[in-house]
C-alpha positions in Angstrom: -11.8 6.5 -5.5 -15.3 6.5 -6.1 -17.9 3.9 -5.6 -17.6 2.0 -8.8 -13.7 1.4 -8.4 -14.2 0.2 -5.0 -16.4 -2.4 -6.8 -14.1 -3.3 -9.0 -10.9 -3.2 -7.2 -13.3 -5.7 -4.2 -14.0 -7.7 -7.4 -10.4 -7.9 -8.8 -9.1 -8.8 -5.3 -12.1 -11.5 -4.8 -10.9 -13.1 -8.1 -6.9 -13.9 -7.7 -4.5 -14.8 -4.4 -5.3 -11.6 -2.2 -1.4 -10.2 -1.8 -0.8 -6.8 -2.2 2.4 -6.5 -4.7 5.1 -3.4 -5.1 3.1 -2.2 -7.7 -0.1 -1.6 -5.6 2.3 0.0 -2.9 3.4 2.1 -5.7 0.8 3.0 -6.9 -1.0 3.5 -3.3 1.5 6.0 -2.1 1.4 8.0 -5.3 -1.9 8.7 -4.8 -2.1 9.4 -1.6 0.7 11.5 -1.8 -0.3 13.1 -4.8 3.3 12.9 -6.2 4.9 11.7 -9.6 5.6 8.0 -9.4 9.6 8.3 -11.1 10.6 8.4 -7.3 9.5 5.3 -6.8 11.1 3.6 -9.8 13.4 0.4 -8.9 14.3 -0.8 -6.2 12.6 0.9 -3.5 11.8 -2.2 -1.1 14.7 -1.5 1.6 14.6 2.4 1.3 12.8 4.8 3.8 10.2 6.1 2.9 11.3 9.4 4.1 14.1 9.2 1.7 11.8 8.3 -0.9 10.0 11.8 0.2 6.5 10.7 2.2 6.2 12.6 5.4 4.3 11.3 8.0 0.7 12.8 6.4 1.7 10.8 3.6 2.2 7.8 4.9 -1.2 8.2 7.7 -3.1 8.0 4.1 -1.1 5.5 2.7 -2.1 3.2 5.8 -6.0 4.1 5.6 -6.4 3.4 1.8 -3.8 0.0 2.4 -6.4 -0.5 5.5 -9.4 0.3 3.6 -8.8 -1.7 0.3 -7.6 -4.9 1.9 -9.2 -5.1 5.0 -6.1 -5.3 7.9 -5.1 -3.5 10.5 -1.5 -2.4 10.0 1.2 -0.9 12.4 1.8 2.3 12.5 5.8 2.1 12.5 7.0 0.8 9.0 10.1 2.1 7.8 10.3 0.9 4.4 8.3 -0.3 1.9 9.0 -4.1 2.3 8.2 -3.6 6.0 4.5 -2.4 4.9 4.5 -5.6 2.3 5.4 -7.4 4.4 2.6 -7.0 7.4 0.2 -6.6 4.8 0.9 -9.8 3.4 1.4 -11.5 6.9 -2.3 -10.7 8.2 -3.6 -11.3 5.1 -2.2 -14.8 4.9 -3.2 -15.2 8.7 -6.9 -14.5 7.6 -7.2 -15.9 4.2 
């Protein structure tokens, strides 16, 4: 993401209710995974996300650009996707 986008995304975020949504998380993991999104079609909230396919280099970027766009510190160990939602929504909540 280069500088502009951050801008804009800091922006976007500054102008509506700060959650992060299953799209973002979608979209998030595909690109720090650099995979097709059709895996995560559906109802992915309760599924692993090693069943989804993201190994653990996956999900260690996932976490920095999640930590780096919205501004939280997140555990390390989440499981599935609603888990990550979930303690991204929490702290942000906490701190908003």
């Amino acid at each position: 993401m280069n500088d502009t986008q951050t801008t804009q995304t800091r922006e976007t975020r500054e102008t509506r209710e700060i959650l992060m949504t299953l799209d973002d998380l979608r979209r998030i993991l595909s690109e720090s995974a650099g995979s097709d999104e059709g895996q995560l079609d559906g109802d992915i909230l309760d599924t692993g996300f090693a069943e989804l396919g993201y190994d653990s280099l996956a999900l260690i970027e996932t976490v920095s650009v999640v930590q780096r766009d919205y501004g939280v510190e997140i555990p390390d160990k989440l499981a599935t996707p609603r888990e990550l939602l979930d303690a991204v929504n929490g702290l942000l909540v906490a701190v908003g």
